[in-house]
Backbone as JSON, one array per atom type, in Angstrom:
{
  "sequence": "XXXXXXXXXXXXXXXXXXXXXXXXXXXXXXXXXXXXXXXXXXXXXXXXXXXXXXXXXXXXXXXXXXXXXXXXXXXXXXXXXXXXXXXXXXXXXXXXXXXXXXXXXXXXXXXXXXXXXXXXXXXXXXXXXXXXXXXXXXXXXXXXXXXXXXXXXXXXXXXXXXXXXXXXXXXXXXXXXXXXXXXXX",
  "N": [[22.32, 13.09, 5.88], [21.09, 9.74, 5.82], [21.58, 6.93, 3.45], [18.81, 5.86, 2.76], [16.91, 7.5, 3.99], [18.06, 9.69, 1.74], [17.31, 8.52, -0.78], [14.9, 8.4, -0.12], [13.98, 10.72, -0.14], [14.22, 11.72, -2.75], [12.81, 10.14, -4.35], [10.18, 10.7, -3.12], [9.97, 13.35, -4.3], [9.98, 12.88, -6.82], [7.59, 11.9, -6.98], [5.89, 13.86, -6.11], [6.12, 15.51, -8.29], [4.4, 14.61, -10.2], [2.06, 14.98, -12.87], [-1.48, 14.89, -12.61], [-3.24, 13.4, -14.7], [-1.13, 11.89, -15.09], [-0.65, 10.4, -13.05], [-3.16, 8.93, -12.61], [-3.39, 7.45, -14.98], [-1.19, 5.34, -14.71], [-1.97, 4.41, -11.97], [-3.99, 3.43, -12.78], [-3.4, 1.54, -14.63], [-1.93, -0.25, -12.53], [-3.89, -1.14, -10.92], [-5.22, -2.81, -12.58], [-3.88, -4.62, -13.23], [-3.59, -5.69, -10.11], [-6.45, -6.38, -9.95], [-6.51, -8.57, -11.49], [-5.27, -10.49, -10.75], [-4.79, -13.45, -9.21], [-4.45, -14.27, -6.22], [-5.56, -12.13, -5.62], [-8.24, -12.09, -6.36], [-9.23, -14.07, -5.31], [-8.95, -13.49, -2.55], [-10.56, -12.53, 0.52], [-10.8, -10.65, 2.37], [-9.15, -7.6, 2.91], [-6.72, -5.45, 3.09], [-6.45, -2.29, 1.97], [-5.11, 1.31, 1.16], [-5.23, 4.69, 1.76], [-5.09, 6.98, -0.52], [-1.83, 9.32, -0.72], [-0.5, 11.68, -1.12], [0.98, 11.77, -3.76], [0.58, 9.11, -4.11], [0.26, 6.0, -5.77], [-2.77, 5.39, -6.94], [-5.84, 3.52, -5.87], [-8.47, 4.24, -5.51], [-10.69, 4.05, -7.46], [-10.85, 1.02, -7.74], [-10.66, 0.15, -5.21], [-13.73, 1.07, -4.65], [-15.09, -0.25, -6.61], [-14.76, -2.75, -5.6], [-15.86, -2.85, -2.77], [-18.25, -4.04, -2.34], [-18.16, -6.56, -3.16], [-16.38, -7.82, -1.54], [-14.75, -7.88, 1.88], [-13.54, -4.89, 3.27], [-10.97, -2.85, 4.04], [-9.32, -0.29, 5.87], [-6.98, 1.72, 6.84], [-6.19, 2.79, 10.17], [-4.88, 5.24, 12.3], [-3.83, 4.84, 15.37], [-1.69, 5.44, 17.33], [1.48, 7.13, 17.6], [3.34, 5.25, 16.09], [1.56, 3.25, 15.35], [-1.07, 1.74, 13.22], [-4.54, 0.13, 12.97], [-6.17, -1.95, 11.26], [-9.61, -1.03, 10.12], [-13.06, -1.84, 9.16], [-14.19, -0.66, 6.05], [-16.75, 0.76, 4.75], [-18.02, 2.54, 3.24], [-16.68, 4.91, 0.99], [-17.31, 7.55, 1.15], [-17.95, 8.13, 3.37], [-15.37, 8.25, 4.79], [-13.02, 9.6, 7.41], [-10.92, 12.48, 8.43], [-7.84, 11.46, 9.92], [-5.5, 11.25, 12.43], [-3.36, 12.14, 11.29], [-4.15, 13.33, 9.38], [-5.11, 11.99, 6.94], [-7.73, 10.31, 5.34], [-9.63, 7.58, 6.98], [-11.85, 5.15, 8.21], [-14.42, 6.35, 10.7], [-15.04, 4.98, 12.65], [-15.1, 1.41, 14.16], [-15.11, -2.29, 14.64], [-11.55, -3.25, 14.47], [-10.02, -5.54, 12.31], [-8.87, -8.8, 12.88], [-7.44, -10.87, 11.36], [-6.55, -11.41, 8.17], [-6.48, -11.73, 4.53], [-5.17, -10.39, 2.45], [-2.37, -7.67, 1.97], [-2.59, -4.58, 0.69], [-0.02, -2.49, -0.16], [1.0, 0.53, 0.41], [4.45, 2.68, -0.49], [7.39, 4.29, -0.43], [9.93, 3.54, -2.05], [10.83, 0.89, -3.95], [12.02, -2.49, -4.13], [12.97, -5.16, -6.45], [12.96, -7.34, -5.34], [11.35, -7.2, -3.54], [11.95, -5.76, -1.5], [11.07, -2.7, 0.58], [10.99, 1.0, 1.13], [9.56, 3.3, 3.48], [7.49, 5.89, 4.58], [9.08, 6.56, 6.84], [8.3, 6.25, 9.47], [7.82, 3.87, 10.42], [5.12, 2.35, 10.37], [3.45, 0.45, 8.84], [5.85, -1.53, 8.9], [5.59, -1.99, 11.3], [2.68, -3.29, 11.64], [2.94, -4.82, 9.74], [4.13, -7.26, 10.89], [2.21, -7.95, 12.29], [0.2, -9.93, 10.55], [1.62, -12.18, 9.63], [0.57, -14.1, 7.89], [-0.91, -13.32, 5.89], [-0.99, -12.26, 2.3], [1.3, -10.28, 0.8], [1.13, -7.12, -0.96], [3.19, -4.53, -3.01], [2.81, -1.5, -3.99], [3.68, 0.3, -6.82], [4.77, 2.81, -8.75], [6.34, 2.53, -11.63], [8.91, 4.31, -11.98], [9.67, 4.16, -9.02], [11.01, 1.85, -8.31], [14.62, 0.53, -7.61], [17.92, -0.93, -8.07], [18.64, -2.04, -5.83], [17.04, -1.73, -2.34], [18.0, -0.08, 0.56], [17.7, -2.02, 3.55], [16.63, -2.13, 6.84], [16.72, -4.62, 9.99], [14.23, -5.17, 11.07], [12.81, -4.58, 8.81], [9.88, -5.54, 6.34], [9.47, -7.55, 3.56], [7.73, -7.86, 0.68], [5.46, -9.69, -0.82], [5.25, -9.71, -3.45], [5.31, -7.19, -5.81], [3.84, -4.53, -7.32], [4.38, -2.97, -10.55], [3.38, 0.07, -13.02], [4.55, -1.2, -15.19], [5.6, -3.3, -14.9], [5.96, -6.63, -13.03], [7.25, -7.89, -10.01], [7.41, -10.74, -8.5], [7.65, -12.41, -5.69], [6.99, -14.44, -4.28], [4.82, -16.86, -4.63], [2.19, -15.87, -5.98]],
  "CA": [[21.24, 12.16, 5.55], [21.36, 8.5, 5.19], [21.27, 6.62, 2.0], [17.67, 5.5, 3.13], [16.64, 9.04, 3.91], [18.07, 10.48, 0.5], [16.81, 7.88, -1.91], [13.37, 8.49, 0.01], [13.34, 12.65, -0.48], [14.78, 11.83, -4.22], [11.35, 9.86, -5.2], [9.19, 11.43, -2.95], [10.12, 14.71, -4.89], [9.26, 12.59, -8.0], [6.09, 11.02, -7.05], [5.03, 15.07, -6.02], [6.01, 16.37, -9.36], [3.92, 13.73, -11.1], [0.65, 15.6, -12.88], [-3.03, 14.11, -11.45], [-2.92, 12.98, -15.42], [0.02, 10.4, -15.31], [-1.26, 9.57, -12.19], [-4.55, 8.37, -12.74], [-2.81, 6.31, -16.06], [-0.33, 4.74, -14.06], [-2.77, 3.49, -11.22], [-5.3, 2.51, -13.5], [-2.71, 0.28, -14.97], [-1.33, -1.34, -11.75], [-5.26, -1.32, -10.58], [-5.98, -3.81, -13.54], [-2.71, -6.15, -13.27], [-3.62, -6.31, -9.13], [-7.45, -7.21, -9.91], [-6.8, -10.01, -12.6], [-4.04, -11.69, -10.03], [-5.72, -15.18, -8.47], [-4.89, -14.24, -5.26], [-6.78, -11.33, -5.32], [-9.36, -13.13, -6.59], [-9.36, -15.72, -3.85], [-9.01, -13.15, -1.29], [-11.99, -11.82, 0.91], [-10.41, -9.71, 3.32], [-8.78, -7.05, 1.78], [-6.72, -4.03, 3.24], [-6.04, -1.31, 1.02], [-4.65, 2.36, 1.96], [-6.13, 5.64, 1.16], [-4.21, 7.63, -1.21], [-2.19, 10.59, -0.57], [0.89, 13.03, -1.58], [0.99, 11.18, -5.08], [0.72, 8.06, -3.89], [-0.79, 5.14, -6.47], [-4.67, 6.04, -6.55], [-6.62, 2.66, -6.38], [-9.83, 4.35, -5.0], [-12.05, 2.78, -8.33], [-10.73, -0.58, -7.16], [-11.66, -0.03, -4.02], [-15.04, 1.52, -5.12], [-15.7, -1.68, -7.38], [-15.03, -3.5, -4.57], [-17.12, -2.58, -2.0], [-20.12, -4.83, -2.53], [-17.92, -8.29, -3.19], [-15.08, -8.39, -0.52], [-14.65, -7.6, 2.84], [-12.35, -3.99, 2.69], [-10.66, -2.28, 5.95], [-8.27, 0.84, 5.68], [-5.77, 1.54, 8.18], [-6.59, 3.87, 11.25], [-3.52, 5.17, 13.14], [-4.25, 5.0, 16.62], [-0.52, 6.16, 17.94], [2.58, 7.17, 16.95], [3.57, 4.5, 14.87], [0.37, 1.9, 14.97], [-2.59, 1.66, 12.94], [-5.04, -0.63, 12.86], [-7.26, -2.18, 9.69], [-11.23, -0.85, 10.42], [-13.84, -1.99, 8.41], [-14.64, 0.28, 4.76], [-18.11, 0.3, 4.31], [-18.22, 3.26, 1.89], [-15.52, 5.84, 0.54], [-18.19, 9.17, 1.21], [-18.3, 8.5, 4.8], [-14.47, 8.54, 5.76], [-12.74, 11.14, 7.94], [-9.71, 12.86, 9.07], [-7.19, 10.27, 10.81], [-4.55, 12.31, 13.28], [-2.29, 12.34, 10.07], [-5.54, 14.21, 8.71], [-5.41, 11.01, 5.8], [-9.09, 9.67, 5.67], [-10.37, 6.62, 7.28], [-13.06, 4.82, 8.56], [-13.8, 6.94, 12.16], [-15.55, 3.36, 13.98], [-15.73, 0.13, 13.64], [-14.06, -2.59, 14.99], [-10.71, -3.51, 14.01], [-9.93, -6.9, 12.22], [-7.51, -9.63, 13.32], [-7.71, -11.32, 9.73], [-6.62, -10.26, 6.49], [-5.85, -12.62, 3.42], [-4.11, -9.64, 1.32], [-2.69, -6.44, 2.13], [-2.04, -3.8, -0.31], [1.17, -2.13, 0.88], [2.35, 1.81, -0.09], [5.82, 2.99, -0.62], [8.54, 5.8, -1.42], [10.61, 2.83, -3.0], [10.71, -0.95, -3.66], [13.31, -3.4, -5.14], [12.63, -6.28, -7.36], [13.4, -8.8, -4.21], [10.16, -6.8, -2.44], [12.2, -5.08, -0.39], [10.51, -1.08, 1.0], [11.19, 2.05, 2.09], [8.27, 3.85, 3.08], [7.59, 7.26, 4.62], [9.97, 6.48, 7.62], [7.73, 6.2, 10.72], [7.58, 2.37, 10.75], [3.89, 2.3, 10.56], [3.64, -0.77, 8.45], [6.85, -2.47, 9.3], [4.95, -2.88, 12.81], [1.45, -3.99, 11.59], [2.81, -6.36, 8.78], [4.42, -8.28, 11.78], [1.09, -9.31, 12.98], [-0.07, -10.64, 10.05], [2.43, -13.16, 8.93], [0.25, -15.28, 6.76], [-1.46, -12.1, 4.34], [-0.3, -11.99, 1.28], [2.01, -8.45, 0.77], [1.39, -6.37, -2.16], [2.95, -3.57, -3.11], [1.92, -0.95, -5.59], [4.27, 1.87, -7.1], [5.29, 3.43, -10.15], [7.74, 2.48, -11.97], [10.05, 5.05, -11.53], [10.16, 3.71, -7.8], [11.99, 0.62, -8.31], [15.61, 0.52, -7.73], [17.91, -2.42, -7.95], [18.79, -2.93, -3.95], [16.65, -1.08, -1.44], [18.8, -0.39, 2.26], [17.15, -2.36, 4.63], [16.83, -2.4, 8.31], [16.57, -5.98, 10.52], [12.57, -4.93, 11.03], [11.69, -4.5, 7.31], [9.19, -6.74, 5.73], [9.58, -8.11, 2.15], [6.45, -7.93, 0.01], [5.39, -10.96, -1.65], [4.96, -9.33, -4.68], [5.61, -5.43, -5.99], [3.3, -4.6, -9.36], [4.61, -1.2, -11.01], [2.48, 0.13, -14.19], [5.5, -1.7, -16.44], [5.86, -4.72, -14.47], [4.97, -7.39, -11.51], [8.04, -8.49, -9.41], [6.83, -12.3, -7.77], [8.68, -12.81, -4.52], [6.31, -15.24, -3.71], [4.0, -17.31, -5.8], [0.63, -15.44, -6.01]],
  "C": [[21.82, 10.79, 5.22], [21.25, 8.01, 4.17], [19.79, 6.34, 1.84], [16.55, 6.66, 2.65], [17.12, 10.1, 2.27], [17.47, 9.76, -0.11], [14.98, 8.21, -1.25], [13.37, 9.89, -0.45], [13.65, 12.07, -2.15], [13.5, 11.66, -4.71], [10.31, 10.17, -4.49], [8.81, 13.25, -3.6], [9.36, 14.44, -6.22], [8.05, 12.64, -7.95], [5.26, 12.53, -7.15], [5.07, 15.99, -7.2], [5.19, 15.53, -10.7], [2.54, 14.81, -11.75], [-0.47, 14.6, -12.91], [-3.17, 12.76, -13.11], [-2.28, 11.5, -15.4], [-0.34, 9.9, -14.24], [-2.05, 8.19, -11.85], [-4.09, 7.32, -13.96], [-2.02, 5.01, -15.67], [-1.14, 3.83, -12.93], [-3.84, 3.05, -11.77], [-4.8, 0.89, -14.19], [-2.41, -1.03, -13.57], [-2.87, -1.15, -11.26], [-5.84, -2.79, -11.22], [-4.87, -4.71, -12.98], [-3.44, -6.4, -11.58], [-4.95, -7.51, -9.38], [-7.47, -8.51, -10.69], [-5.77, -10.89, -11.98], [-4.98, -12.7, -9.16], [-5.59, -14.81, -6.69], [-5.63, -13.13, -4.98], [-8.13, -11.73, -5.07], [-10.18, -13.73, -5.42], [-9.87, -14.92, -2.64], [-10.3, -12.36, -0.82], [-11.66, -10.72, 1.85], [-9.23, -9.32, 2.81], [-8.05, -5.79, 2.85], [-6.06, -3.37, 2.25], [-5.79, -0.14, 2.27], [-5.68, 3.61, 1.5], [-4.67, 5.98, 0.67], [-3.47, 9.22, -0.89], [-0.88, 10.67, -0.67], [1.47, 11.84, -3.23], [1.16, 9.77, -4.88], [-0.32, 6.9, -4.96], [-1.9, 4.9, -5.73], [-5.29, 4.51, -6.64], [-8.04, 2.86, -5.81], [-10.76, 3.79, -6.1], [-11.36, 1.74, -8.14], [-11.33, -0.94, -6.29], [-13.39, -0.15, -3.65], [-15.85, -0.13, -5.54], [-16.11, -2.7, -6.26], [-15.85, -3.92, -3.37], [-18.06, -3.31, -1.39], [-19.49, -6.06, -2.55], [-16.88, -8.98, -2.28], [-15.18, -7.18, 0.93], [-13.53, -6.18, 2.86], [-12.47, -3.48, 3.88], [-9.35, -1.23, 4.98], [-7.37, 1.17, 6.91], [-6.3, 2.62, 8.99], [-5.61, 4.08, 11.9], [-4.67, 5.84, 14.6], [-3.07, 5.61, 17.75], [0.09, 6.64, 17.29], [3.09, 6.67, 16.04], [2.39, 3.24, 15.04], [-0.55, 2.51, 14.48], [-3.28, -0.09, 13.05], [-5.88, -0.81, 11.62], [-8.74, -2.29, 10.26], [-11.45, -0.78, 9.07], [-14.28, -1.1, 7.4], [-16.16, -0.2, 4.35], [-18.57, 1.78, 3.02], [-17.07, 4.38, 1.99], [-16.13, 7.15, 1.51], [-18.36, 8.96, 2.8], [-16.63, 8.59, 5.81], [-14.0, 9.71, 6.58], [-11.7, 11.35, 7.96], [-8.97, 12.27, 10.09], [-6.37, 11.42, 11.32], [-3.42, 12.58, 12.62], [-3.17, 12.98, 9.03], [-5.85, 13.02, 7.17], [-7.17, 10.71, 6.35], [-9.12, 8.47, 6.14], [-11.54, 6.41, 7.93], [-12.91, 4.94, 10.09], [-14.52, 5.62, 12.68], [-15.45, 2.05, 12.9], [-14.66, -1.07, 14.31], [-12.62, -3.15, 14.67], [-10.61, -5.45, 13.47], [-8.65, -7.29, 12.5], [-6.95, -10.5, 12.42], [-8.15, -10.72, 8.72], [-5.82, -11.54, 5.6], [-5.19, -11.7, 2.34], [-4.14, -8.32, 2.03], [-1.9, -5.49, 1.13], [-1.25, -2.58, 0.54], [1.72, -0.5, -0.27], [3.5, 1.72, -0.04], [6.34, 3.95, -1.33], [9.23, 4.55, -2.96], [10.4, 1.44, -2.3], [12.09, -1.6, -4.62], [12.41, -4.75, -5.51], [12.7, -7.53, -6.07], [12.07, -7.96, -3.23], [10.19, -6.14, -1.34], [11.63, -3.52, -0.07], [11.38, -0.31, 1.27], [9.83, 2.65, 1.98], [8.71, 5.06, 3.83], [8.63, 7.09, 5.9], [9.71, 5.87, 9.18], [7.48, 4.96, 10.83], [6.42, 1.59, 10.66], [3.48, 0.42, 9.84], [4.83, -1.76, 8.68], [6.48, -3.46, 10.64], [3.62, -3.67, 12.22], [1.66, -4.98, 10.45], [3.37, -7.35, 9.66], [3.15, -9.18, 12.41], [-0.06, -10.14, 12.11], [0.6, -11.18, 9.03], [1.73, -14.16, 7.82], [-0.33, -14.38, 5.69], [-0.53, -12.25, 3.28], [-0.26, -10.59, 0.89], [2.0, -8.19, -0.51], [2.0, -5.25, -2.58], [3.24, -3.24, -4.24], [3.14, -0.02, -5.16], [4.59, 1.93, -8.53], [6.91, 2.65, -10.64], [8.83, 2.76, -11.63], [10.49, 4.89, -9.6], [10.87, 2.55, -7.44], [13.3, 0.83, -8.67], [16.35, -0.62, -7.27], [18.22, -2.85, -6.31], [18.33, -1.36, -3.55], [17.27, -1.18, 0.01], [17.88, -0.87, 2.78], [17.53, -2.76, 6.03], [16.38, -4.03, 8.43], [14.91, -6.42, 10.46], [12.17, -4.65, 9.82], [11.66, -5.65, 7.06], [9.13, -6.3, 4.3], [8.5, -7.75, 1.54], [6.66, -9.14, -0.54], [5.44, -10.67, -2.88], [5.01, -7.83, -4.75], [4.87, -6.0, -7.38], [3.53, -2.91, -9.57], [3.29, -1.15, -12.01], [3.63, -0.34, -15.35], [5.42, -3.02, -16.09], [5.44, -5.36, -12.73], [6.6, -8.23, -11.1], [7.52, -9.48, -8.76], [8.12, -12.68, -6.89], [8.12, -14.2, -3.98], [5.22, -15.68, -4.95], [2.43, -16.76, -5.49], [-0.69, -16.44, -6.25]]
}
């Protein structure tokens, strides 16, 4: 295994021995620090992820949201692409070909002013690892001007993350302890 590949099984072992408990404490925290950040604020087009194998829960964010901003979830359409379709309510998503939920129609957007970005691990400089399959490494290439968020636990920040030539930075990482600023929000 690579150093990449171990440090990802190490905290994906964590994140799965987390209980639903510390969970729900932990994303309620980085839930509040994202919504009270200005560019949130600002922003109208919104992608978020769905949540899944202990991944930081921001479905009541999303929820809240709903009604005052434009919200899209990712749809994988291949191997490694998804696309961001329109969220018009939580209770109507489905089974994506990674069986995760999203929204089964709608058409995809080409504009996004923030995207909220998963991860196994992050470094203080915004650097990722995520589940391995590239999935976001490709679709944050085509929107160079979004502002990159990403969300994780604490315990997922380590001080240098390996990175490949094709990983993208985040502008910003917010744990439930702290908010790394790669970029001015």
């Amino acid at each position: 295994m690579t150093g990449k590949n171990t440090l990802r099984q190490s905290i994906l072992d964590f994140r799965r021995s987390l209980n639903p408990e510390v969970v729900a404490q932990k994303s309620q925290k980085i839930a509040q620090t994202l919504e009270a950040l200005a560019v949130f604020k600002k922003a109208t087009r919104i992608l978020f992820y769905y949540p899944v194998n202990g991944e930081v829960d921001l479905l009541a964010l999303i929820q809240k949201c709903l009604t005052k901003k434009q919200l899209f979830l990712p749809a994988i359409v291949d191997e490694n692409t998804f696309e961001a379709r329109p969220l018009k309510n939580l209770s109507t998503l489905t089974p994506g070909k990674k069986g995760i939920p999203e929204p089964a129609e709608g058409p995809p957007t080409n504009a996004l002013d923030l995207i909220v970005v998963p991860g196994v691990v992050f470094d203080p400089q915004g650097h990722r690892i995520g589940t391995g399959k590239g999935y976001y490494d490709l679709f944050l290439t085509r929107y160079p001007d979004a502002f990159k968020i990403g969300v994780a636990y604490h315990e997922q920040i380590v001080e240098n993350c390996p990175q490949d030539p094709y990983d993208i930075p985040m502008d910003l990482v917010i744990t439930d302890q702290k908010t790394y600023e790669n970029r001015l929000a």
